[in-house]
C-alpha positions in Angstrom: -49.8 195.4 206.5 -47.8 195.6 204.0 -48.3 196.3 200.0 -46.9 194.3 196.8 -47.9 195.8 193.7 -47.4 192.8 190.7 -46.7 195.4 188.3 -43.4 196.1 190.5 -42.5 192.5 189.2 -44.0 192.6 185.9 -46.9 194.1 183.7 -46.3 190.7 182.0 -46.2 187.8 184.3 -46.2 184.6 182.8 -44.9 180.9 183.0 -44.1 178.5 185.3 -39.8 178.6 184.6 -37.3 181.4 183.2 -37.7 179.0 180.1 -41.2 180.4 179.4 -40.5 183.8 180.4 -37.7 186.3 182.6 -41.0 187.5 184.4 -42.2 183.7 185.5 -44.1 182.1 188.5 -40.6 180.9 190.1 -39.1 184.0 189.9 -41.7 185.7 191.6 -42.0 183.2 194.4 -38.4 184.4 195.3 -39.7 188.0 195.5 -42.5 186.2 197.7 -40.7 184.2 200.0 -38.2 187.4 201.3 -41.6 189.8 201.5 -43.5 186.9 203.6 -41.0 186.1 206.3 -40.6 190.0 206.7 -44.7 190.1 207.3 -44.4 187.0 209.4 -41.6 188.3 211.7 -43.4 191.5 212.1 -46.5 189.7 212.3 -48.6 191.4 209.9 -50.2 190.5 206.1 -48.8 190.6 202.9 -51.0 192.2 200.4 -50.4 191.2 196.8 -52.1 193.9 194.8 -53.0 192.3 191.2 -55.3 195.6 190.0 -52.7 197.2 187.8 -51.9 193.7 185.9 -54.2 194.4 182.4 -53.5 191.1 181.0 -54.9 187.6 182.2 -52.6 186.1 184.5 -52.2 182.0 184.2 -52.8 179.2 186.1 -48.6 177.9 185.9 -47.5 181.3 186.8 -50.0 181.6 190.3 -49.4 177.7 190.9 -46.0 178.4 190.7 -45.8 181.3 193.0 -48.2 180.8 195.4 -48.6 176.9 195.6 -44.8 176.9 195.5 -44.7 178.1 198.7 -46.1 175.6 200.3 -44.3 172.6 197.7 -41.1 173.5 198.3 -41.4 174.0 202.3 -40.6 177.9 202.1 -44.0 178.3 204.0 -47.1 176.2 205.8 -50.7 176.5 204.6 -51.7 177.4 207.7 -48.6 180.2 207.8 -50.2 181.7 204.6 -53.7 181.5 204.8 -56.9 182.0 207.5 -57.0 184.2 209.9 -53.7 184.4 211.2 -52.2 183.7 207.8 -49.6 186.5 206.2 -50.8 186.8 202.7 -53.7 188.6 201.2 -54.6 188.9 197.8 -56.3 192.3 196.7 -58.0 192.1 193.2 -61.0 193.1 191.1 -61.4 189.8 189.9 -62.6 187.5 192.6 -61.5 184.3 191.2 -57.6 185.2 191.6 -57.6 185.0 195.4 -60.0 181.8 195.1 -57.7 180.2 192.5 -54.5 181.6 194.3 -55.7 179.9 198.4 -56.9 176.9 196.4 -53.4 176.3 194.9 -52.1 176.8 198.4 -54.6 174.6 200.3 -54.1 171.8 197.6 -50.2 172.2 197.3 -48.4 169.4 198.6 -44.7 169.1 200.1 -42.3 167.3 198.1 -39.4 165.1 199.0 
């Protein structure tokens, strides 16, 4: 397993495009997508660790990331999430993981 610390990324995360912010969902997806196929080719989980963040993080930014994944074909539900998935979420507040998966499960393909 391997560790991802948000506040590597950003104390600050927020937006959906570098139009709302440098530190923005889309952005961060790219940091995700590179860190994910590294878990999945040595097949183990990626842990994004959301503890250190001190600030409310919102709903375009995690949509962005997370269900961007999935949107933009980088990445199956299936490939992220369950048992077998690569990507954990570790954080005090429960309802970032629930909100995170939900984004993912919901996310559909486009094109």
């Amino acid at each position: 397993m391997t560790v991802y610390d948000l506040s590597n990324f950003s104390d600050t995360p927020f937006g959906r495009y570098s139009d709302d912010s440098k530190h923005n969902g889309t952005a961060f997806r790219e940091i995700l997508i590179d860190k994910l196929k590294q878990a999945r080719q040595d097949k183990t989980k990626l842990i994004v660790d959301f503890d250190s963040i001190k600030i409310g993080i919102g709903s375009s930014f995690l949509e962005e990331a997370f269900g961007g994944l999935v949107r933009k074909g980088y990445f199956t539900k299936e490939e992220l999430t369950g048992e077998l998935g690569v990507l954990d979420i570790k954080s005090d507040q429960d309802f970032y993981k629930k909100e995170i998966f939900a984004y993912i499960n919901e996310a559909k393909l486009e094109g």
